[in-house]
mmCIF file of the N, C-alpha and C atoms, coordinates in Angstrom:
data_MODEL
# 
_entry.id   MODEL 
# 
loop_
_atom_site.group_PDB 
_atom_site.id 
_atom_site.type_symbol 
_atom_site.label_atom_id 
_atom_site.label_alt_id 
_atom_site.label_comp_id 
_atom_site.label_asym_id 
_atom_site.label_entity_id 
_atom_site.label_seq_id 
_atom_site.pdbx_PDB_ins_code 
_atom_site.Cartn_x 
_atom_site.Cartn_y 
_atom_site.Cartn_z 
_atom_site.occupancy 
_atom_site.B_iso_or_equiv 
_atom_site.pdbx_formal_charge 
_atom_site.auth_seq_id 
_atom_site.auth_comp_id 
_atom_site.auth_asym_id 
_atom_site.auth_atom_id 
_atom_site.pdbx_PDB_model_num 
ATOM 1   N N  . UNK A 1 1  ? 10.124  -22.585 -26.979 1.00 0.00 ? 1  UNK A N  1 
ATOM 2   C CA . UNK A 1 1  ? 8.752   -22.702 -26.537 1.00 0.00 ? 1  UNK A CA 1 
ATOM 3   C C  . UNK A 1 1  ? 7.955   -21.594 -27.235 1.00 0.00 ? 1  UNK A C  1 
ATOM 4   N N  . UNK A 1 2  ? 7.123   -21.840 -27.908 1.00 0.00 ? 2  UNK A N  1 
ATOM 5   C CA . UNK A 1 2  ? 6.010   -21.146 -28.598 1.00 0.00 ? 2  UNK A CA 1 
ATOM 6   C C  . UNK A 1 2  ? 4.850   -20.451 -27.518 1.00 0.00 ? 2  UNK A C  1 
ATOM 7   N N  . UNK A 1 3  ? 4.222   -19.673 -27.875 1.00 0.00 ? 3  UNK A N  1 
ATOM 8   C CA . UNK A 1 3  ? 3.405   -18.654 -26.973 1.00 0.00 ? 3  UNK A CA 1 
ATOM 9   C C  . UNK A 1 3  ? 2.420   -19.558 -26.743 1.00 0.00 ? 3  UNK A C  1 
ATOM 10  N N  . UNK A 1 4  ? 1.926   -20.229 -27.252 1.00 0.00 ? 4  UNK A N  1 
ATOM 11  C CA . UNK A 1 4  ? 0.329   -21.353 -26.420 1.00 0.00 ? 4  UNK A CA 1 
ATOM 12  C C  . UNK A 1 4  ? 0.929   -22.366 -25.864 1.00 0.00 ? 4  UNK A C  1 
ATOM 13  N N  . UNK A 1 5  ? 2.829   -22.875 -26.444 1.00 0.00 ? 5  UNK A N  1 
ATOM 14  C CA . UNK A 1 5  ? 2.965   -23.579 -24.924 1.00 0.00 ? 5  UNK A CA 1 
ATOM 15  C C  . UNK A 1 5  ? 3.215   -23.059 -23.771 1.00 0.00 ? 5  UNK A C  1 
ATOM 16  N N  . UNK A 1 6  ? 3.778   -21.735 -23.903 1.00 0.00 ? 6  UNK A N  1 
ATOM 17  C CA . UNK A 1 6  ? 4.088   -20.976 -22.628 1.00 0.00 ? 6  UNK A CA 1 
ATOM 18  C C  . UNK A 1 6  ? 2.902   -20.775 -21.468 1.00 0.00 ? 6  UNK A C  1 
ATOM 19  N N  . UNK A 1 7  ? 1.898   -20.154 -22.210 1.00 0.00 ? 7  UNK A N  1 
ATOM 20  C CA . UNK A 1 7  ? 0.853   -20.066 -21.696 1.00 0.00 ? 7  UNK A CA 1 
ATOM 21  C C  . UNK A 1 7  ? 0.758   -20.943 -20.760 1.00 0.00 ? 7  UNK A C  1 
ATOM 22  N N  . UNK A 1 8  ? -0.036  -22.796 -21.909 1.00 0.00 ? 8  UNK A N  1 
ATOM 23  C CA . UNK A 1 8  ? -0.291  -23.733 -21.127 1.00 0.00 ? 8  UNK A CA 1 
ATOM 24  C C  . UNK A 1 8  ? 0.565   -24.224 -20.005 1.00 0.00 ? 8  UNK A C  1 
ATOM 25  N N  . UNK A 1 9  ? 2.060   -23.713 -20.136 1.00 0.00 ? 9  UNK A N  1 
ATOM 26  C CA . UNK A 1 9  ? 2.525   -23.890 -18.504 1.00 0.00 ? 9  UNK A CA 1 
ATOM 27  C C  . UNK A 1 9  ? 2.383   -23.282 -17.687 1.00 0.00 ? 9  UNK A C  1 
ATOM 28  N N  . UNK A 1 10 ? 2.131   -22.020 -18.473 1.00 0.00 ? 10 UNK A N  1 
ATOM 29  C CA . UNK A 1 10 ? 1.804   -20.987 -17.149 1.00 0.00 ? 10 UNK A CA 1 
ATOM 30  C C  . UNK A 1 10 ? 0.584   -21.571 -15.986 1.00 0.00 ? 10 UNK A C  1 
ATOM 31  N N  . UNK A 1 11 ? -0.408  -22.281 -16.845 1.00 0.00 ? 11 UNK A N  1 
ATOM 32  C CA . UNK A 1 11 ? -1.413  -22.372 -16.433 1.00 0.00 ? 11 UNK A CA 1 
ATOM 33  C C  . UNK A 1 11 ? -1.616  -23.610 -15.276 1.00 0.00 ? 11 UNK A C  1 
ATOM 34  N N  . UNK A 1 12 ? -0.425  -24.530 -15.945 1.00 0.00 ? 12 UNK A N  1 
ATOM 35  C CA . UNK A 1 12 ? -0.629  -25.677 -15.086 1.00 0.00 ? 12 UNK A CA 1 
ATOM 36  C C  . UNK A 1 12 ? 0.439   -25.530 -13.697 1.00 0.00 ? 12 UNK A C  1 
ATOM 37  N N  . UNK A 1 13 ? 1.673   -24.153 -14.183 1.00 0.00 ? 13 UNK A N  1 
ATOM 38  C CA . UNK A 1 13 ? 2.407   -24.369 -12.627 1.00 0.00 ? 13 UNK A CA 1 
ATOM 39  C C  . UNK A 1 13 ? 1.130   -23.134 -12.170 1.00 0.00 ? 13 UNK A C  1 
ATOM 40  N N  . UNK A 1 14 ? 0.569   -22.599 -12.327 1.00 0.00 ? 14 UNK A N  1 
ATOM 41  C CA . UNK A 1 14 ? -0.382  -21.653 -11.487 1.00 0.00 ? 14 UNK A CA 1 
ATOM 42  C C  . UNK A 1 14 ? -1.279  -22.653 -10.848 1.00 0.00 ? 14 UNK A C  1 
ATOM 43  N N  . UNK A 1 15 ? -2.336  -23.706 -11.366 1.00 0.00 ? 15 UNK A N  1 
ATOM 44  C CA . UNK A 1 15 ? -2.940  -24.444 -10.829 1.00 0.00 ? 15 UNK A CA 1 
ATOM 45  C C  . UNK A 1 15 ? -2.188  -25.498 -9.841  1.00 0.00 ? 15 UNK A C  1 
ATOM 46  N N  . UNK A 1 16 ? -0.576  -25.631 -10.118 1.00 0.00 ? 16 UNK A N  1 
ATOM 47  C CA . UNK A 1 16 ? -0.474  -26.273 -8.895  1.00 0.00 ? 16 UNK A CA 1 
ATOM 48  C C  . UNK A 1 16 ? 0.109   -25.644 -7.728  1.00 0.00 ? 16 UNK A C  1 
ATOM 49  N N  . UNK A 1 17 ? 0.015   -24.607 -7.944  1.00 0.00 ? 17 UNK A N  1 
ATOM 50  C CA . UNK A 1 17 ? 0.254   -23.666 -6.847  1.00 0.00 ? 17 UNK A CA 1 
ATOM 51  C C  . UNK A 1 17 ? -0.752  -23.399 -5.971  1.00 0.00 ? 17 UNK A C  1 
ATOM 52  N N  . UNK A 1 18 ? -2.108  -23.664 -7.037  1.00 0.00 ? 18 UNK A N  1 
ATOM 53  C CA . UNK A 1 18 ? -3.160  -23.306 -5.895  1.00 0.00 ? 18 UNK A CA 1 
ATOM 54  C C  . UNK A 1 18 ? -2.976  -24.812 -4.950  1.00 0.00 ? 18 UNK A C  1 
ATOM 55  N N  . UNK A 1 19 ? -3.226  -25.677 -5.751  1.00 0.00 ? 19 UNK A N  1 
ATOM 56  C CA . UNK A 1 19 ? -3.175  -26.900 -5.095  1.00 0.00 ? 19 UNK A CA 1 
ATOM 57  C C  . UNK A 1 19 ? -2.173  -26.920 -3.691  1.00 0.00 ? 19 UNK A C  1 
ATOM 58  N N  . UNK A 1 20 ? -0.940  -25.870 -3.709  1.00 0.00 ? 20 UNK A N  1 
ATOM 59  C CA . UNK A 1 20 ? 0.036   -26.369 -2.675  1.00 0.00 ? 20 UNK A CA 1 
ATOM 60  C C  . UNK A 1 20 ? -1.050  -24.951 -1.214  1.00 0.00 ? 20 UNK A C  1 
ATOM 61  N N  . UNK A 1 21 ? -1.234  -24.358 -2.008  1.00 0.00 ? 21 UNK A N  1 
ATOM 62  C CA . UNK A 1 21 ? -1.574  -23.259 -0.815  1.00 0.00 ? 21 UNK A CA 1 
ATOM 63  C C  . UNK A 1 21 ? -3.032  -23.039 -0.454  1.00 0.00 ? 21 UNK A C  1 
ATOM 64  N N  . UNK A 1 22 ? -3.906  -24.160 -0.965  1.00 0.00 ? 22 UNK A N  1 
ATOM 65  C CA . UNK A 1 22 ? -5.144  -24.121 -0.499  1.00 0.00 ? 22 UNK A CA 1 
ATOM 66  C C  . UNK A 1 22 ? -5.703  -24.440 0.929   1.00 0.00 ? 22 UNK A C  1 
ATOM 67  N N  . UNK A 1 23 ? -4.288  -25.298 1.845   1.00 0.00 ? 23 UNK A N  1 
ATOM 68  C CA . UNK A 1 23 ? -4.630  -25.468 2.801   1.00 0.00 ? 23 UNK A CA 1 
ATOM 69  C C  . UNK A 1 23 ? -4.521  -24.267 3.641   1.00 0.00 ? 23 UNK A C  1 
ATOM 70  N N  . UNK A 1 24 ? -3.546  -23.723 3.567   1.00 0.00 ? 24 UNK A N  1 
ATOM 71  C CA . UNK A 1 24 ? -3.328  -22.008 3.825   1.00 0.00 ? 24 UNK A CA 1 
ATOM 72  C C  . UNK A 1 24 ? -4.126  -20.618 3.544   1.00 0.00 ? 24 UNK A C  1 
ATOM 73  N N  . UNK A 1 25 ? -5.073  -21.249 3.333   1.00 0.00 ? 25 UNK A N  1 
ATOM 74  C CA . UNK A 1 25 ? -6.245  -19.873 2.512   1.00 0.00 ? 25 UNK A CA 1 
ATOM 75  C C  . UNK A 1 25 ? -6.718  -19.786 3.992   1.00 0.00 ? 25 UNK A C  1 
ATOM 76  N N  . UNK A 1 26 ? -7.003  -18.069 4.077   1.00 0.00 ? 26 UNK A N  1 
ATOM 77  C CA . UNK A 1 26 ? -7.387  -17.776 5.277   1.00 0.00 ? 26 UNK A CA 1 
ATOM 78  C C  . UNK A 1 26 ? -6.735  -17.980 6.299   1.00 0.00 ? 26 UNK A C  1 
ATOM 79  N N  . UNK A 1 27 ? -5.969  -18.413 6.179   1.00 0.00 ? 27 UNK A N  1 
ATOM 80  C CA . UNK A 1 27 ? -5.125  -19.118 7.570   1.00 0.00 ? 27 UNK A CA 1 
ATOM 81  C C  . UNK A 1 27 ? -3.823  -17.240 7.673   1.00 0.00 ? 27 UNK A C  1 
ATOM 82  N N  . UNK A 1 28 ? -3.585  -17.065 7.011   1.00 0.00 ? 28 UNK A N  1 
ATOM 83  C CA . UNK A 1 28 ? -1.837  -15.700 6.902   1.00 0.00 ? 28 UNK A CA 1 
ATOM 84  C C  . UNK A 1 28 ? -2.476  -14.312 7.158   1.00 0.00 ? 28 UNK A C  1 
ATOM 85  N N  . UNK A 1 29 ? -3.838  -13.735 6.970   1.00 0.00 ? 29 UNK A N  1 
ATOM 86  C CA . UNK A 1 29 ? -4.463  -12.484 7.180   1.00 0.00 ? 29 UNK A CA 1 
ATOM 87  C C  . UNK A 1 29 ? -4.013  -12.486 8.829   1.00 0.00 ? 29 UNK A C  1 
ATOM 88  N N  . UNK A 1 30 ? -3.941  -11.174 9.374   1.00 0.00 ? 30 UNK A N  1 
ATOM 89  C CA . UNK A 1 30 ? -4.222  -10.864 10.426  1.00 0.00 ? 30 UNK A CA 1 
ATOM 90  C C  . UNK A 1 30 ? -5.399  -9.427  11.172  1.00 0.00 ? 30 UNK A C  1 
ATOM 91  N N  . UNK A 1 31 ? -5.841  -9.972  11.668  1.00 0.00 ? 31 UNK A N  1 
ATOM 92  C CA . UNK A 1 31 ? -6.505  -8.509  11.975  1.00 0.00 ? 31 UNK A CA 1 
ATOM 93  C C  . UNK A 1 31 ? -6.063  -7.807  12.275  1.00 0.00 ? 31 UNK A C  1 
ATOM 94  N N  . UNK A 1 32 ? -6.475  -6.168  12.155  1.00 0.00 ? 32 UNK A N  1 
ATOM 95  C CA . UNK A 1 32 ? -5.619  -5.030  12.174  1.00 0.00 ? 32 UNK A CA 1 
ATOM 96  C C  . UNK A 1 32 ? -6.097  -4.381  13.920  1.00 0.00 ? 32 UNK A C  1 
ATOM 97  N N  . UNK A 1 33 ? -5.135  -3.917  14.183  1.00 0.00 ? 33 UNK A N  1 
ATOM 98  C CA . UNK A 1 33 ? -5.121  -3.370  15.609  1.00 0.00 ? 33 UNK A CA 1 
ATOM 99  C C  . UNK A 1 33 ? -5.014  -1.863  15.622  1.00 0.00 ? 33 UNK A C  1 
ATOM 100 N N  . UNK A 1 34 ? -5.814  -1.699  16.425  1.00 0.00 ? 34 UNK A N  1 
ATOM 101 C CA . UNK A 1 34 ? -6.027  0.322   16.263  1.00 0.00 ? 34 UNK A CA 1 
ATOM 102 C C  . UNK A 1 34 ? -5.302  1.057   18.085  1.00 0.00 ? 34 UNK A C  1 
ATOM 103 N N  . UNK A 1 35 ? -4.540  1.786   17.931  1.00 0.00 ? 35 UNK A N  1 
ATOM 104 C CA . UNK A 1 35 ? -4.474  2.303   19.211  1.00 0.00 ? 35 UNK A CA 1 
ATOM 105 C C  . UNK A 1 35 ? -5.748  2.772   19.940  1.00 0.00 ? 35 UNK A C  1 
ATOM 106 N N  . UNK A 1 36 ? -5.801  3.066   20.915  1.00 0.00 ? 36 UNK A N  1 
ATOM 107 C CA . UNK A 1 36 ? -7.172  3.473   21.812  1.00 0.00 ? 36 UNK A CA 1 
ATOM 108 C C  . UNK A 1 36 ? -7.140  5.004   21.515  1.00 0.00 ? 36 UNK A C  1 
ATOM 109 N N  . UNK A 1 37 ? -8.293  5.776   21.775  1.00 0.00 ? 37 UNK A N  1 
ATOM 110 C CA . UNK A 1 37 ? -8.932  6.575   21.028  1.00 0.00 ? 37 UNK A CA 1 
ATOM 111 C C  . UNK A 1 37 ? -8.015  7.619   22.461  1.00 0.00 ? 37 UNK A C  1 
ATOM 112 N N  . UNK A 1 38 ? -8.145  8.561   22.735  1.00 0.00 ? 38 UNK A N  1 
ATOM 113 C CA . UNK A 1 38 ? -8.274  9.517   23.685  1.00 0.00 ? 38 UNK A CA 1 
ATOM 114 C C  . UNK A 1 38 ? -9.160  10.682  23.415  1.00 0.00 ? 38 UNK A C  1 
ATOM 115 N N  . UNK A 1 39 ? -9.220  11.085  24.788  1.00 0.00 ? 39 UNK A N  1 
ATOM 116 C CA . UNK A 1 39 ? -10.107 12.388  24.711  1.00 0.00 ? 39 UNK A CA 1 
ATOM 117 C C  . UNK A 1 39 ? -9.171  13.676  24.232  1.00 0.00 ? 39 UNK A C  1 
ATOM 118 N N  . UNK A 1 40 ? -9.270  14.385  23.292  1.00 0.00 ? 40 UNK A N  1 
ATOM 119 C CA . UNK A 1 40 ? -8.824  15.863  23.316  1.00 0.00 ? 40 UNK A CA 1 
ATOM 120 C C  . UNK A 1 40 ? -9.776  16.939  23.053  1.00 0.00 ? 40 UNK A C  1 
ATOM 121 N N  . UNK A 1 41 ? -10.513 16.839  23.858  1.00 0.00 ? 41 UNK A N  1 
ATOM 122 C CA . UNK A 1 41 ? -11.882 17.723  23.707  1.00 0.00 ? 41 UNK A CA 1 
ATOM 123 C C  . UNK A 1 41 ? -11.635 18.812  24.364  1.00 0.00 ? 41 UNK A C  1 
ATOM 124 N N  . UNK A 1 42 ? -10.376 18.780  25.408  1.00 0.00 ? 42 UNK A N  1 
ATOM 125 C CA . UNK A 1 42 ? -9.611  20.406  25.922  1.00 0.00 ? 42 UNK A CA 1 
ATOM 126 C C  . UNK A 1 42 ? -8.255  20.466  25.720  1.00 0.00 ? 42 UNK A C  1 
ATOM 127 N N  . UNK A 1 43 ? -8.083  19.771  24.562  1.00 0.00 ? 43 UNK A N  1 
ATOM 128 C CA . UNK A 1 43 ? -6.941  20.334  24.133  1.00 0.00 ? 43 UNK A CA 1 
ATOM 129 C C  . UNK A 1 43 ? -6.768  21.600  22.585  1.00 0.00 ? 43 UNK A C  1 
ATOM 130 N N  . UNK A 1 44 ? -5.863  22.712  22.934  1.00 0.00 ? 44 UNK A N  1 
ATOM 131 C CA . UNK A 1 44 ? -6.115  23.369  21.526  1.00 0.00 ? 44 UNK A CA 1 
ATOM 132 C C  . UNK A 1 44 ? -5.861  22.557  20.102  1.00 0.00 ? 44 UNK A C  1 
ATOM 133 N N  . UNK A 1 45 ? -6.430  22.992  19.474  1.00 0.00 ? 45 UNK A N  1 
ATOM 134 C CA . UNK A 1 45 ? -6.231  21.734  18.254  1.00 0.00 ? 45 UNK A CA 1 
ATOM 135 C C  . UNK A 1 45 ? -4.483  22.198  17.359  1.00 0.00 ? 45 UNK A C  1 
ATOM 136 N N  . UNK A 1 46 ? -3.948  21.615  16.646  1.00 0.00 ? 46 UNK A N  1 
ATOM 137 C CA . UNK A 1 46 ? -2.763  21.614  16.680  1.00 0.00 ? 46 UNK A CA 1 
ATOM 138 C C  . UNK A 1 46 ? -3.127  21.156  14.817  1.00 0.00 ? 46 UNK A C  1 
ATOM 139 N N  . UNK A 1 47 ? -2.134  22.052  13.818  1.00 0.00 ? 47 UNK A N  1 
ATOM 140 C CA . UNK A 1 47 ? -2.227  21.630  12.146  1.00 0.00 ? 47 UNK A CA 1 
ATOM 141 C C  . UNK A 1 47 ? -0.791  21.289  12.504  1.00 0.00 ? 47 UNK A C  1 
ATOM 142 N N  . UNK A 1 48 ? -0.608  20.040  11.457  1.00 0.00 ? 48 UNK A N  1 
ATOM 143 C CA . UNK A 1 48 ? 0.770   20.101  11.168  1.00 0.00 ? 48 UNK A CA 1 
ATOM 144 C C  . UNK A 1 48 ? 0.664   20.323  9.241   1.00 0.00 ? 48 UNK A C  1 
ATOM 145 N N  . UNK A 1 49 ? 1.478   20.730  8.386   1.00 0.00 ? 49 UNK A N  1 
ATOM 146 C CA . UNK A 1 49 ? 1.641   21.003  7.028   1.00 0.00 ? 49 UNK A CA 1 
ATOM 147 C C  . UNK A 1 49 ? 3.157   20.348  6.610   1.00 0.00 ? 49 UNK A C  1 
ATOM 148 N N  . UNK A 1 50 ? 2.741   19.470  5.566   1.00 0.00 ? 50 UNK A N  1 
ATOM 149 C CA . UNK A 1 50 ? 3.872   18.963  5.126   1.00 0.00 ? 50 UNK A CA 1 
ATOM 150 C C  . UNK A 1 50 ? 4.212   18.764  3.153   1.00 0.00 ? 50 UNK A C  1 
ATOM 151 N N  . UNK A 1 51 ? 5.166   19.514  2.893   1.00 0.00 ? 51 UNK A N  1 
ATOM 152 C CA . UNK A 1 51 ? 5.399   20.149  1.526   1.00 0.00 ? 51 UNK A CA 1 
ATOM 153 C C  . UNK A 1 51 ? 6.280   19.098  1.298   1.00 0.00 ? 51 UNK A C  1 
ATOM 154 N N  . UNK A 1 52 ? 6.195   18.966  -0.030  1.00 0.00 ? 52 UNK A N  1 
ATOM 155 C CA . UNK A 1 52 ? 7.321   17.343  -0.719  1.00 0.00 ? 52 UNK A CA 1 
ATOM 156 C C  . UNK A 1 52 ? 7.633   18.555  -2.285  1.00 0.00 ? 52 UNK A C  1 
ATOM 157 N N  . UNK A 1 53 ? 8.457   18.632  -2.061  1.00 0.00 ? 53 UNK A N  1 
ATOM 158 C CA . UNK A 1 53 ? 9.338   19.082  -3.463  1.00 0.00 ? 53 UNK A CA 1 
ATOM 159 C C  . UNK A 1 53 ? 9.726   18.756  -4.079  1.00 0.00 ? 53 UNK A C  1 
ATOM 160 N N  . UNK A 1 54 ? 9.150   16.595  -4.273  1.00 0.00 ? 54 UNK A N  1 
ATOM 161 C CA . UNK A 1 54 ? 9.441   15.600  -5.290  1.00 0.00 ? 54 UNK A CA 1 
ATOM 162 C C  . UNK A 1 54 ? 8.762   15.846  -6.412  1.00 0.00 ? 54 UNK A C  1 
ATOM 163 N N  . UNK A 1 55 ? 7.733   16.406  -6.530  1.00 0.00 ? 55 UNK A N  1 
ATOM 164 C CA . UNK A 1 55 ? 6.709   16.320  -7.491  1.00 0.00 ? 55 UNK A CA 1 
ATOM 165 C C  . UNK A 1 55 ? 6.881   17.790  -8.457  1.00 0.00 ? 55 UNK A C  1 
ATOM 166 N N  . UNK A 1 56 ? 6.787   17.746  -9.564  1.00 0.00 ? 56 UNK A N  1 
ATOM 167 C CA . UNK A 1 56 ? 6.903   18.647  -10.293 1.00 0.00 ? 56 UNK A CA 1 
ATOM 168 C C  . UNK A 1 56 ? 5.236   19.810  -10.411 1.00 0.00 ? 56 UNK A C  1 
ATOM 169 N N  . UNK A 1 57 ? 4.375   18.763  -10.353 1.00 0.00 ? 57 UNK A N  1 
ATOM 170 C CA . UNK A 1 57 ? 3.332   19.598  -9.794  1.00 0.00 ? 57 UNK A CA 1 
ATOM 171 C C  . UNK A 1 57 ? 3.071   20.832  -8.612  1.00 0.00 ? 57 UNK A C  1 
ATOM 172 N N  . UNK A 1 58 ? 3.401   20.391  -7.560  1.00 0.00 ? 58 UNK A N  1 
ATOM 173 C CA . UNK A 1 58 ? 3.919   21.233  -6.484  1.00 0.00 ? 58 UNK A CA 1 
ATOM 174 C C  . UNK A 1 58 ? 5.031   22.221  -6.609  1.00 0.00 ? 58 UNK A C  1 
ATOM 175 N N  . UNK A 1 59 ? 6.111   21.855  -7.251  1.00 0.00 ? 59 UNK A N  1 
ATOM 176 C CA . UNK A 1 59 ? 6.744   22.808  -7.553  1.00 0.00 ? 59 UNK A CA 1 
ATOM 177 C C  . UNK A 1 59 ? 7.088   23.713  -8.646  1.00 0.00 ? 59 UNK A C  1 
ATOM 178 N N  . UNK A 1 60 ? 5.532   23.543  -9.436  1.00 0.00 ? 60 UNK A N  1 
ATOM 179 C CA . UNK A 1 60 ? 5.927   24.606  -9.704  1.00 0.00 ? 60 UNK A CA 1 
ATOM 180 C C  . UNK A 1 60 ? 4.686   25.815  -9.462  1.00 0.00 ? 60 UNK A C  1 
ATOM 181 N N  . UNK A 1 61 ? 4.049   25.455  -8.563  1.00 0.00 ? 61 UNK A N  1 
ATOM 182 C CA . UNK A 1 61 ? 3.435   26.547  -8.302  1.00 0.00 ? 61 UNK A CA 1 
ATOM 183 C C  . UNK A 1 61 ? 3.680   26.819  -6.847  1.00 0.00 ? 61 UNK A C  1 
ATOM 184 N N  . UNK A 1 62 ? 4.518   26.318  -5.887  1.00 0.00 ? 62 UNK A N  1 
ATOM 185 C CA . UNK A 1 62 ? 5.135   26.748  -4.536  1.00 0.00 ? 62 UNK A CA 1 
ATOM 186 C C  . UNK A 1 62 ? 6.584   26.631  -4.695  1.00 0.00 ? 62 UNK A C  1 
ATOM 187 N N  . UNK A 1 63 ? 6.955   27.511  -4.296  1.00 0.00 ? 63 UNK A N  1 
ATOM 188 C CA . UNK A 1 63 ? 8.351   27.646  -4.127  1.00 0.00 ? 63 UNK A CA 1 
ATOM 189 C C  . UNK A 1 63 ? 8.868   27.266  -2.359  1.00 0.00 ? 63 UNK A C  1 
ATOM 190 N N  . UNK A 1 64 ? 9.099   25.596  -2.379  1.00 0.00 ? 64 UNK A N  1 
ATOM 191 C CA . UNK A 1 64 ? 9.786   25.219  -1.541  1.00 0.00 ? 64 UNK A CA 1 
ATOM 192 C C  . UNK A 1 64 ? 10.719  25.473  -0.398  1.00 0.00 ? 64 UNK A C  1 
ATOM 193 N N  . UNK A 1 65 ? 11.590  25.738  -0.901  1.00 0.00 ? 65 UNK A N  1 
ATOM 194 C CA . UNK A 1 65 ? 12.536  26.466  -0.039  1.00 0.00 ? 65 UNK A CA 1 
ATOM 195 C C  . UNK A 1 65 ? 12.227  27.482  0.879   1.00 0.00 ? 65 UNK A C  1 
ATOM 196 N N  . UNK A 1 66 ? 11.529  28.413  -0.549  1.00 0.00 ? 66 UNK A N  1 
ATOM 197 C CA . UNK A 1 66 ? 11.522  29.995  0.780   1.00 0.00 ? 66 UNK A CA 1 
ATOM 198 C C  . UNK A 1 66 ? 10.116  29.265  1.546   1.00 0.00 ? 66 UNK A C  1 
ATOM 199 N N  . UNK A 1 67 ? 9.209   28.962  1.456   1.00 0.00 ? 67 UNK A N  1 
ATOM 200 C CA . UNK A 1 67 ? 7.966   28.402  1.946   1.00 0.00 ? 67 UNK A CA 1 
ATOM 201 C C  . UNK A 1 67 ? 8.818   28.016  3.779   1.00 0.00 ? 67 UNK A C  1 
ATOM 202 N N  . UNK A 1 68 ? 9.472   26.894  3.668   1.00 0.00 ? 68 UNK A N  1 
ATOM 203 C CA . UNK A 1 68 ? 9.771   25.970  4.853   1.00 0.00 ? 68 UNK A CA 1 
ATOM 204 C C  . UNK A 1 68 ? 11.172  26.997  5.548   1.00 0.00 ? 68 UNK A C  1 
# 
């Protein structure tokens, strides 16, 4: 198969793909759900810090280990 027939199949199993899943458009999204909010307006506020020593960026200007 030569590259402009490849293509042209590409093109026609893509178009019948839309054809199989057009009845399904919109139909598979779901809306997203949020937990409920609370008040912490008297609570002390709280940091958490979290170091990844995957990245070569980070390490090399923090030294990991002794850090944590």
């Amino acid at each position: 198969m030569d590259i402009a027939e490849a293509v042209y199949s590409e093109s026609a199993a893509t178009a019948k793909c839309g054809e199989l899943l057009v009845k399904l458009r919109g139909k598979l999204s779901k809306n997203k759900t949020y937990p409920l909010e609370r008040n912490v307006a008297d609570e002390q506020p709280r940091v958490g810090v979290y170091v990844c020593h995957c990245d070569a960026n980070i390490g090399r200007v923090v030294n990991v280990k002794k850090t944590c």
